[in-house]
VOGU-3710 file (C-alpha; in Angstrom, 3 decimals, decimal comma):
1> xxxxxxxxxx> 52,475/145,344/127,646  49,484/147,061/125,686  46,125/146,449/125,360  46,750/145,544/121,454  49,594/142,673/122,403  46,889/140,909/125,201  44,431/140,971/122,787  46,456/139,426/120,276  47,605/136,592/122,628  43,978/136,041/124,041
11> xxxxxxxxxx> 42,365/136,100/120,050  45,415/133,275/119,286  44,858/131,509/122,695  41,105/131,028/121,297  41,624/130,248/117,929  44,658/127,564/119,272  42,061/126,130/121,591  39,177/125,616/119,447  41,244/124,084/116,820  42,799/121,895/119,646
21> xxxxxxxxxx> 39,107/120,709/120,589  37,779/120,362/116,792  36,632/116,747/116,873  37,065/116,252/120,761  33,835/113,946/120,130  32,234/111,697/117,553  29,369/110,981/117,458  27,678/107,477/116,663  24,884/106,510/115,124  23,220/103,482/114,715
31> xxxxxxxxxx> 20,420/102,741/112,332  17,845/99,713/112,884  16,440/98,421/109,892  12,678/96,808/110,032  13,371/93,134/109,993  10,550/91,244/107,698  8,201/88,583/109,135  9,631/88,614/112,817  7,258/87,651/115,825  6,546/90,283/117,847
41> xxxxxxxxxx> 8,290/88,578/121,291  11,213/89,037/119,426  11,124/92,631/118,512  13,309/94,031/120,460  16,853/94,794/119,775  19,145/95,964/122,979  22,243/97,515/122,688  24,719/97,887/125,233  27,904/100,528/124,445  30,695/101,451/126,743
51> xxxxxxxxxx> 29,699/104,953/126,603  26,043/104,903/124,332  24,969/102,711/127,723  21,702/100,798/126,768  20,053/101,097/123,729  16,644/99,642/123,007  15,334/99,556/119,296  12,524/97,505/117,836  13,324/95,816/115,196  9,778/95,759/113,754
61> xxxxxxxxxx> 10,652/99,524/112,725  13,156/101,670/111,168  14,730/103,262/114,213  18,109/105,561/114,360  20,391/105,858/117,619  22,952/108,421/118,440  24,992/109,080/121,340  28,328/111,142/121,432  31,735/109,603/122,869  35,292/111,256/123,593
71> xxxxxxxxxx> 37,740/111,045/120,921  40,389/108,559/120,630  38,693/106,356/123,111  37,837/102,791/121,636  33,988/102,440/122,041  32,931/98,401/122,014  29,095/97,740/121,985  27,279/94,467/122,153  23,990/93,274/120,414  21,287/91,280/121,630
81> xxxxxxxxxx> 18,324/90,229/119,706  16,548/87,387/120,226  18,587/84,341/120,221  21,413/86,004/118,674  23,928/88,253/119,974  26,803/90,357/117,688  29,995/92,429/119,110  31,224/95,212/117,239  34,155/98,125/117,800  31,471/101,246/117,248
91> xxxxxxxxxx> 34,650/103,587/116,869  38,084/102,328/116,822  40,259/105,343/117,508  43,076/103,921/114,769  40,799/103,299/111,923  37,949/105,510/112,464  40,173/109,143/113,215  39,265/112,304/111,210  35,571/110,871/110,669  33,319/113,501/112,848
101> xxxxxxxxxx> 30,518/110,736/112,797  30,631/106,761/112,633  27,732/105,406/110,829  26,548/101,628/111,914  23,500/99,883/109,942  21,828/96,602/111,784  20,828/94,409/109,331  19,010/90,868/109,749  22,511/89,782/108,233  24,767/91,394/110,489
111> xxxxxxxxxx> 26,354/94,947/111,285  27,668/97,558/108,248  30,347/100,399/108,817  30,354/103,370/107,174  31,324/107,362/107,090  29,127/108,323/104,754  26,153/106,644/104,668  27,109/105,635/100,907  29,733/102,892/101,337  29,069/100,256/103,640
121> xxxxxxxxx> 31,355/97,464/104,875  29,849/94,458/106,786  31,662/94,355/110,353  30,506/91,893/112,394  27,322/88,666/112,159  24,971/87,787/114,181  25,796/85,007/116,504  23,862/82,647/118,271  23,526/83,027/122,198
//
């Protein structure tokens, strides 16, 4: 075999792989608005993702929180602030597929889904511990 036909199969073996691995991860990203008027013992937010691990925001400030998970993997993540605690899917591999990054926005009213940071859909409330 010549030079010419290995280079050819390594150049498609690279170009087959990357393609293969385009979107192996998303990445998540969770945005903290500042809550109005909240005492400060109850400032903090904590997250806890399957993957993300723990995640501590203040919810006294804007605050933004990424992490990066495998794809088609469902990634769950609970919410604890306060007295009240909220459970959301952070990617669901069946609804969320072909979006490179999964936008969440925690709001004193609950927890907003988007892809683009445009259109928002309210996913999940805060409930009460």
């Amino acid at each position: 075999m010549s030079i010419s036909n290995y280079v050819a199969i390594v150049t498609a073996l690279v170009l087959a792989s990357s393609s293969l691995c385009n979107g192996c991860t998303h990445e998540i990203r969770i945005h903290v608005d500042k809550l109005p008027n909240i005492p400060s013992h109850t400032r903090d937010v904590v997250f806890n993702c399957d993957t993300g691990g723990l995640i501590i925001a203040f919810a006294d400030s804007e605050s933004d929180h990424r992490f990066n998970i495998s794809v088609d993997k469902p990634e769950g993540c609970s919410a604890l602030w306060a007295n009240k605690v909220a459970y959301f899917s952070a990617y669901d591999p069946h609804y969320d597929r072909g979006n490179a990054i999964i936008y969440w926005w925690a709001k004193l009213d609950g927890f907003y889904h988007s892809w683009d940071r445009v259109h928002w859909v309210k996913k999940a409330c805060w409930g009460f511990d």
